[in-house]
C-alpha positions as CSV (number, residue, x, y, z in Angstrom):
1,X,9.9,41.7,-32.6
2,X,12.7,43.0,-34.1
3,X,15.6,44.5,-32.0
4,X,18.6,46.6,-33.3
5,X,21.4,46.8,-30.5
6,X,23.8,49.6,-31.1
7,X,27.2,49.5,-28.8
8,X,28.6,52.9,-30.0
9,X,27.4,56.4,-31.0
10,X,28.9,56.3,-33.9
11,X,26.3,53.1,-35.6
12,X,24.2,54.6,-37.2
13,X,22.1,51.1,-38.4
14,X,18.5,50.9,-38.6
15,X,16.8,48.0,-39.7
16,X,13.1,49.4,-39.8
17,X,10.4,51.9,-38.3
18,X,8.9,48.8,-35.8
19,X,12.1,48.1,-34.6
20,X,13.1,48.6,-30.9
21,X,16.5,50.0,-30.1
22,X,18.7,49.3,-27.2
23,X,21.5,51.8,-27.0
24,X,24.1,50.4,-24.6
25,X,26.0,54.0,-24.6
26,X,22.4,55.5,-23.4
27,X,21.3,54.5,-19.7
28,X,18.2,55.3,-20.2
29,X,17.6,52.5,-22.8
30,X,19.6,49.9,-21.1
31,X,21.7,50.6,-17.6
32,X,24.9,48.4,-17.0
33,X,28.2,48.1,-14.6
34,X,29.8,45.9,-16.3
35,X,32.3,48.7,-17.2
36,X,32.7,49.7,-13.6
37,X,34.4,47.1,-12.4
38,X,37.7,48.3,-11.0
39,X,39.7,45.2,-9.5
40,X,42.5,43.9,-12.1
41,X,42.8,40.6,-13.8
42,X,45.8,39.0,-15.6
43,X,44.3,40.3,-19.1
44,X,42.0,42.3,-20.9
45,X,38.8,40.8,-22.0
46,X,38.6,38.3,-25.4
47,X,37.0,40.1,-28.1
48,X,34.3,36.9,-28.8
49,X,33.9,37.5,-24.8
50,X,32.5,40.8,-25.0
51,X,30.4,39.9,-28.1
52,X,28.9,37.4,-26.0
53,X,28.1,39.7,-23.4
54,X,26.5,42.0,-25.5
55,X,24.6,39.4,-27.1
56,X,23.7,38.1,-24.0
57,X,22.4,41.9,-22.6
58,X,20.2,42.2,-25.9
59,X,18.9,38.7,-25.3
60,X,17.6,39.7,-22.1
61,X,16.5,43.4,-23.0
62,X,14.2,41.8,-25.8
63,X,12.9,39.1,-23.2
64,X,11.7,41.8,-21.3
65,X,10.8,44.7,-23.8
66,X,8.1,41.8,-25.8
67,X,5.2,40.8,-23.2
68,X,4.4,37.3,-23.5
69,X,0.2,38.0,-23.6
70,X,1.0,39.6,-26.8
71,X,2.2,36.1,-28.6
72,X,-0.3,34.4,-31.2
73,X,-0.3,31.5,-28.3
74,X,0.2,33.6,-25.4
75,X,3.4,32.4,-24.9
76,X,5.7,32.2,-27.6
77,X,7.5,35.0,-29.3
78,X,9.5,35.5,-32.3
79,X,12.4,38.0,-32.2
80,X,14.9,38.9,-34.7
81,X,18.3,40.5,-33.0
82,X,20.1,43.0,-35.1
83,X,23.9,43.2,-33.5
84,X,27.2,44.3,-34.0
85,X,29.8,41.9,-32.8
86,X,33.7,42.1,-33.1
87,X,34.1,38.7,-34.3
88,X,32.0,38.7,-37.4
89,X,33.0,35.2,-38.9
90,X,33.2,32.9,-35.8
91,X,29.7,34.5,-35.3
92,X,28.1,33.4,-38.2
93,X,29.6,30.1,-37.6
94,X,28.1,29.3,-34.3
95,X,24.9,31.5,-35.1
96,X,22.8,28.3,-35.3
97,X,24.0,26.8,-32.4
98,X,23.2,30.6,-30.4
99,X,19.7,30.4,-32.0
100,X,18.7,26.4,-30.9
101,X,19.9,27.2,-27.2
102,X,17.9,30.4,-26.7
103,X,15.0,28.8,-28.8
104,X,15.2,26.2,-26.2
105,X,16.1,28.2,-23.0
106,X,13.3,30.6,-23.6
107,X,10.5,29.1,-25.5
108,X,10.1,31.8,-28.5
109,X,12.1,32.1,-31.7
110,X,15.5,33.9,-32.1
111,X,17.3,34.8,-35.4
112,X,20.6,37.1,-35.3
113,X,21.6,39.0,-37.8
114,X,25.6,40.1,-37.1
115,X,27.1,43.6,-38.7
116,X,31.0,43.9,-37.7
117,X,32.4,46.4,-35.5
118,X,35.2,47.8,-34.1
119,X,36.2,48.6,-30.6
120,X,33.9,51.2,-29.3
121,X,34.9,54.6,-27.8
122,X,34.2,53.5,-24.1
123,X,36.3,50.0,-24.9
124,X,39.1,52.0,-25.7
125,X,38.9,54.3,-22.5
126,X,38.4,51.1,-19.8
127,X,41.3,49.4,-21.8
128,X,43.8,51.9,-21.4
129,X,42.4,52.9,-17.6
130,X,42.8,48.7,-17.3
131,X,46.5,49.2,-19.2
132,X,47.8,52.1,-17.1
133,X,46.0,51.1,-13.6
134,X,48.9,50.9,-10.7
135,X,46.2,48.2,-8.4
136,X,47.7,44.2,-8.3
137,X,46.6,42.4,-10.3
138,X,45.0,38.7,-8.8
139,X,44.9,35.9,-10.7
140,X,42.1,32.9,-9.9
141,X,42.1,29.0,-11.1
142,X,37.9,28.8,-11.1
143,X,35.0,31.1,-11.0
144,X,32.2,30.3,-9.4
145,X,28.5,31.7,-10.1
146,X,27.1,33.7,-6.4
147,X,23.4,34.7,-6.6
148,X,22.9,35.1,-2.9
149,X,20.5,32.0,-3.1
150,X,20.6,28.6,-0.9
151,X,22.3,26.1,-4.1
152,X,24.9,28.9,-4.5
153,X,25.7,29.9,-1.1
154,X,26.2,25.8,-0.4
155,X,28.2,25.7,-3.5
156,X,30.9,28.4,-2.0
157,X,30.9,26.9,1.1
158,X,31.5,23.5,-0.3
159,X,34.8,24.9,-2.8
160,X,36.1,26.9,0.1
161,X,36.6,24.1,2.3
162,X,37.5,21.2,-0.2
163,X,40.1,23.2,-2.2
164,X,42.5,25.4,-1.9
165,X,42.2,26.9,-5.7
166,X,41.6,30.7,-5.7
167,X,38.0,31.2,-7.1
168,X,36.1,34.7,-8.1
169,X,32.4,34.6,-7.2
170,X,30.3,36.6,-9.5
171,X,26.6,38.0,-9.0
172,X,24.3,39.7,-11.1
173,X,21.5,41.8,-9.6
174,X,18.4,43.7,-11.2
175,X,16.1,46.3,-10.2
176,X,14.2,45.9,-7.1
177,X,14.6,44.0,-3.7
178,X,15.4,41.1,-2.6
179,X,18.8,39.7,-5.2
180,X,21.6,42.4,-3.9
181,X,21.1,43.1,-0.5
182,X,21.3,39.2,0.5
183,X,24.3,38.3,-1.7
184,X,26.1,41.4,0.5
185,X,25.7,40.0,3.5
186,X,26.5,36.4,2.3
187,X,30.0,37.9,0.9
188,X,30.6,39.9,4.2
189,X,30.2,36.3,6.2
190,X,32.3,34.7,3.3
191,X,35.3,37.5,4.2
192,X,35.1,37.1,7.8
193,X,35.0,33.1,7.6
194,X,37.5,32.4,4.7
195,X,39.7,35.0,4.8
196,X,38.8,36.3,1.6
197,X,38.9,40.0,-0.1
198,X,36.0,42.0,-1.4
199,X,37.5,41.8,-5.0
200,X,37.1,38.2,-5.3
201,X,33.1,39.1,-5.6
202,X,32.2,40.8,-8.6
203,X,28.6,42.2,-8.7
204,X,27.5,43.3,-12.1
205,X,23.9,45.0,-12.3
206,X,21.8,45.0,-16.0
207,X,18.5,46.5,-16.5
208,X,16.8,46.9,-19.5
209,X,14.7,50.4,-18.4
210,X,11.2,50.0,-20.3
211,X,11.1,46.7,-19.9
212,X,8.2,45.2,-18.0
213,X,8.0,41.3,-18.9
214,X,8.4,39.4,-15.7
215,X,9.0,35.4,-16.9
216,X,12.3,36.5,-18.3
217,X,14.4,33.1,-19.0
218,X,17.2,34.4,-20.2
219,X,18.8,36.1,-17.3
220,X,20.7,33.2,-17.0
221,X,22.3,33.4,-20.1
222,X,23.3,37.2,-19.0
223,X,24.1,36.6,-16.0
224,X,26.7,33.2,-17.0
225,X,28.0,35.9,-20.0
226,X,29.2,38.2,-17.5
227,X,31.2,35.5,-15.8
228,X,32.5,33.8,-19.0
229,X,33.4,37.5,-19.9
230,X,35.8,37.9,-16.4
231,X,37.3,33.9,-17.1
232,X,38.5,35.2,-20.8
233,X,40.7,37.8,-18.5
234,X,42.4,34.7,-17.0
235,X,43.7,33.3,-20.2
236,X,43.4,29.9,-19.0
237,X,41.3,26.3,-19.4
238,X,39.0,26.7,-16.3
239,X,35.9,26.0,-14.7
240,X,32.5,27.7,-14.2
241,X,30.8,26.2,-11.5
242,X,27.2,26.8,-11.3
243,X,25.7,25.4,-8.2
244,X,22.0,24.3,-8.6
245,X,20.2,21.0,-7.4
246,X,19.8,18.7,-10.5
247,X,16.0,18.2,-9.4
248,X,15.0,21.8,-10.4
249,X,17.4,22.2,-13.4
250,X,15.3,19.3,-14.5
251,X,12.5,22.3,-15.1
252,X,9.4,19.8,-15.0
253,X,6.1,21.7,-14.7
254,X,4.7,20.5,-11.4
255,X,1.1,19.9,-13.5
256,X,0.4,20.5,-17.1
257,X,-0.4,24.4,-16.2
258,X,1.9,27.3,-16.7
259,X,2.8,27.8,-13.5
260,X,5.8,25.3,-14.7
261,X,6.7,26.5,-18.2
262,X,7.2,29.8,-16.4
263,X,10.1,28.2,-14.3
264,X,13.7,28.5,-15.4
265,X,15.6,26.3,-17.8
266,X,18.9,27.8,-16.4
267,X,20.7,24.4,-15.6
268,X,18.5,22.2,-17.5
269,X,21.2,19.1,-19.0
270,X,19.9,20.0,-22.5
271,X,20.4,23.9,-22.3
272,X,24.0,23.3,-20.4
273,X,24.6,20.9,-23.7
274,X,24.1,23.3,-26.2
275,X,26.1,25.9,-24.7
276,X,29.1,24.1,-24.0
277,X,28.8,23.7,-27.8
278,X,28.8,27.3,-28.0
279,X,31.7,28.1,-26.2
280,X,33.5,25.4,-27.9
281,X,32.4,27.1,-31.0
282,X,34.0,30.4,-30.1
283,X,37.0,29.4,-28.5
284,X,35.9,30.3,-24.9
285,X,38.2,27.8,-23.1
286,X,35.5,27.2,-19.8
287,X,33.9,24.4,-18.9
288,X,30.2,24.7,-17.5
289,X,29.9,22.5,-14.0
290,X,26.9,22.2,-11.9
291,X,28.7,19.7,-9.3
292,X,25.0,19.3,-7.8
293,X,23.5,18.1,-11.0
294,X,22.7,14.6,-9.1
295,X,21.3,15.7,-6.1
296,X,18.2,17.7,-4.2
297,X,18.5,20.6,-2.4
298,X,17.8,18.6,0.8
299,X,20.8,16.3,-0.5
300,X,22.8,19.2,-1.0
301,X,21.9,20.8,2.6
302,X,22.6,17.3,4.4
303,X,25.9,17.1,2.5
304,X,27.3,20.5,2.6
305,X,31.0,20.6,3.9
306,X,30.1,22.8,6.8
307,X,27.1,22.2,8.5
308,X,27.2,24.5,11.4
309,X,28.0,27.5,9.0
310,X,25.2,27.1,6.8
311,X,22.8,26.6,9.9
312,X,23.5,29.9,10.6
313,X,23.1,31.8,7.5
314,X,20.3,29.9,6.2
315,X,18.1,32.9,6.8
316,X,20.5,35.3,5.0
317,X,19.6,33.1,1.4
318,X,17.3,34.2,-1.0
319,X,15.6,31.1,-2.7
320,X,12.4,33.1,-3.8
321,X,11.3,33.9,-7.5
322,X,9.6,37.8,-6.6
323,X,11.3,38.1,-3.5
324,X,9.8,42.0,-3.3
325,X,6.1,41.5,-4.7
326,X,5.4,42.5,-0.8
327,X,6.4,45.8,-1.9
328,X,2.4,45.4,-2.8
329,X,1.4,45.0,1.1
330,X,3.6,47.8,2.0
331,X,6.2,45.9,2.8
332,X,10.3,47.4,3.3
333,X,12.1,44.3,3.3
334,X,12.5,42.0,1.1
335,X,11.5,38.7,2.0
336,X,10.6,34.8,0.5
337,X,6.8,34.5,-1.0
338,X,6.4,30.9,0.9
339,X,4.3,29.7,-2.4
340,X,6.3,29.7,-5.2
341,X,7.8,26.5,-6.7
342,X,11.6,27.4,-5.3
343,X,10.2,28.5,-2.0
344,X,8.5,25.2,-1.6
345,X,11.4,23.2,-2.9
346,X,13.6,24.9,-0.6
347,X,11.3,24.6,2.4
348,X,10.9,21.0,1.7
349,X,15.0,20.3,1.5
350,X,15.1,22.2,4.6
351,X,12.9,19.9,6.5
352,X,14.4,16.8,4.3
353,X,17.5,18.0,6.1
354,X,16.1,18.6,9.7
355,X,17.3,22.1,9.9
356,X,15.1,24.9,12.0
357,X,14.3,27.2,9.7
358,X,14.3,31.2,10.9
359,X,13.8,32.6,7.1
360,X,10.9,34.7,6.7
361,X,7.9,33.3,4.6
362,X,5.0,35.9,3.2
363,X,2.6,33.0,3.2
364,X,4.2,29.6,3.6
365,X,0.7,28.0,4.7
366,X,-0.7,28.7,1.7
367,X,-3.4,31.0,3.0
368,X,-3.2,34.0,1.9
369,X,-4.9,34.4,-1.4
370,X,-5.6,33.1,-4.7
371,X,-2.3,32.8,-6.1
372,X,-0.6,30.7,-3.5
373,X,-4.2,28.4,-2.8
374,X,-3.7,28.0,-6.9
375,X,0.0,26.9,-6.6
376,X,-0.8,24.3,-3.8
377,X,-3.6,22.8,-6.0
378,X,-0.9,23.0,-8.6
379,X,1.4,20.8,-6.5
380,X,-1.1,18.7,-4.8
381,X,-2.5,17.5,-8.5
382,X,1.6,17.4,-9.5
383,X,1.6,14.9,-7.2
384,X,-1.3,12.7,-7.7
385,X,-0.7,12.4,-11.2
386,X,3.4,11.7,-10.2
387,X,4.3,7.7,-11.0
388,X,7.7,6.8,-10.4
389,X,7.6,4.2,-12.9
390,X,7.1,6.7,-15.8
391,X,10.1,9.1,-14.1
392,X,12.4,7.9,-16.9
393,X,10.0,9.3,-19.9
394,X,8.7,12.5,-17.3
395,X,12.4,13.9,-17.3
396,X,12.1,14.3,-21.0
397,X,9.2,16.6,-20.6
398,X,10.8,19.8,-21.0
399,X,14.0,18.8,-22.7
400,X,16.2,16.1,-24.3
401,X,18.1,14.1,-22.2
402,X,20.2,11.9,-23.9
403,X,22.4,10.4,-21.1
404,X,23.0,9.0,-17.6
405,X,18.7,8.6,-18.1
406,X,18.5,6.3,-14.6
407,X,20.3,9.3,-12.5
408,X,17.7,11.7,-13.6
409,X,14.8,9.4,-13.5
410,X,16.3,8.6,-9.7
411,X,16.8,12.4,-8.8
412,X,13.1,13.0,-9.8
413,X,12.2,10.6,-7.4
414,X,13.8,12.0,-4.6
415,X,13.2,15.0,-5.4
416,X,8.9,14.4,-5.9
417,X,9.5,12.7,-2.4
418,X,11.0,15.7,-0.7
419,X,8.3,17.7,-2.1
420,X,5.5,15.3,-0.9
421,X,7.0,15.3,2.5
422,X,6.5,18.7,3.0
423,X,3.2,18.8,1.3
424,X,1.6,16.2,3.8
425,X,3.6,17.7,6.6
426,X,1.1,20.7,6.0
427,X,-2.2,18.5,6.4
428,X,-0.3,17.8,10.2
């Protein structure tokens, strides 16, 4: 699929006929908010910042324009990105290492072809509104990645009582239920408990509007390109924390099915790798940190700084991946399947960690069709094929890992064992 991203109305590029256009001055091709945001940093955005977050925005609009039945293999897709980008030569040069991480975080085949450009019209207008704007401006040391889920609401908790740095939590949020409305009540507990102000949580929302593909990989890569976009304000060496547990970044398909290629690769060591390389490449001075990279989610829930706090808000995190398919059943709220692989995981760290747990599950028994009886059979036949003694080669199943091999083999473990706990705790 070829894709031709046009930032201005003023490009007039066209590659061919075939090719899909995403206009980012036209909400009805792609919708954005990133140009809302009010609240005022040190400086204005990097100009290799913005190019990656419009890279990043095409990324994600071709995931979901190009459906993944359509692929010679069912699966994997070939797409060639057609973008202007204000930083034409420091582009080309880290164009390979752009292509080997999406290749890798996504499963198809990406090509970039880069055009220079200049500031566009609606640039110029939020600079100067950003230039002549009378609000204080707030600086921060670290930012901090805030998707309303378990791993991320444990992560806040954990930097607001350990340090006293100033950190920015940012969220990203997509049509439908179930990503927004949990993330505002997680910040509105965060105010109240730390003190803190609603400008140190930015919410961006991106939607691609004919786009209908639902594994969608890339949203990570969107959603950490917003947040490397509000660091280049800071003008500072700094960290972007990204709380996951290290046993699900490790992406490995609970059987040989699909079920497990369809997961995310959004922490995996290999994928963090390469684009560390890529922001060394364009001069992005942050450094990527999942702090959790060692440990389960049940590790992470025993561990977490505040016990009691997280207790009581467990409920308010949302772990699942289609938290509104109920939407289906008639359902108005929003609420955890019970049967996917991050619902299970997170229901297993729960009981790893002895918490009651008051979240609501669609079907956490496993019993209420043929797509969460097929998931259990997935897992069951996960784990009767699972030997420890082959965890060192297993890790390397969707990815490279190339270092600190015995910590990941030993997380896997733990992490199978969690799993198989809950699993047998369902037999009774």
């Amino acid at each position: 699929m070829k894709i031709v991203c046009r930032i201005d109305k003023t490009d007039n590029f066209k590659a061919d006929e075939k090719a899909e256009n995403i206009d980012f001055f036209n909400p009805n091709s792609f919708s954005y908010t990133f140009w809302n945001n009010k609240n005022r940093l040190p400086y204005w955005y990097s100009q290799q910042a913005l190019d990656l977050l419009y890279i990043s925005m095409t990324v994600f609009a071709a995931d979901r324009l190009c459906l993944r039945k359509n692929a010679y293999d069912g699966w994997s897709r070939e797409f060639l990105i057609f973008i202007p980008v204000l930083e034409y030569d420091m582009w080309q040069n880290a164009k390979s290492t752009l292509e080997e991480m999406l290749n890798f975080l996504s499963g198809d085949k990406w090509g970039f072809i880069f055009r220079k450009r200049i500031l566009s019209e609606n640039e110029k207008t939020n600079f100067n509104r950003w230039e002549k704007s009378k609000l204080q401006v707030k600086d921060y040391d670290q930012i901090c990645m805030f998707s309303g889920g378990m791993d991320s609401f444990i992560g806040a908790i954990d930097l607001l009582e350990s340090t006293d740095n100033k950190t920015l939590f940012v969220s990203h949020y997509g049509g439908g239920k179930g990503t927004k409305e949990f993330q505002d009540i997680l910040k509105e507990k965060f105010i109240k408990k730390y003190k803190l102000e609603s400008r140190d949580f930015h919410q961006y929302y991106a939607k691609v509007t004919a786009g209908v593909e639902d594994t969608t990989r890339t949203r990570s890569f969107m959603f950490f390109s917003h947040a490397l976009a509000v660091a280049s304000c800071l003008k500072k060496s700094l960290h972007l924390i990204i709380p996951e547990n290290g046993f699900i970044s490790l992406n490995i398909p609970s059987t040989f099915s699909r079920i497990g290629t369809s997961s995310t690769r959004t922490t995996h060591p290999h994928y963090m790798t390469l684009f560390q390389e890529l922001l060394d490449l364009i001069g992005i001075k942050v450094k990527l940190d999942n702090p959790y990279q060692f440990k389960t989610k049940g590790e992470m829930l025993l561990d977490c700084k505040n016990k009691l706090f997280v207790k009581e808000n467990l409920e308010n995190t949302m772990s699942c991946s289609h938290p509104d398919n109920g939407r289906m059943q008639k359902e108005i709220e929003a609420r955890h399947c019970g049967y996917c692989l991050p619902c299970v995981i997170r229901q297993a760290a729960i009981m790893h960690a002895g918490i009651i747990d008051n979240s609501s599950y669609r079907d956490s028994k496993f019993v209420g069709g043929n797509a969460s009886k097929t998931c259990l059979n997935s897992y069951r036949l996960g784990q009767r094929k699972f030997n420890p003694k082959y965890a060192f080669m297993t890790i390397q199943s969707s990815g490279t890992i190339k270092y600190n091999i015995e910590d990941y083999a030993s997380l896997y473990i733990r992490g199978m064992k969690e799993l198989k706990n809950y699993l047998e705790a369902l037999d009774g």
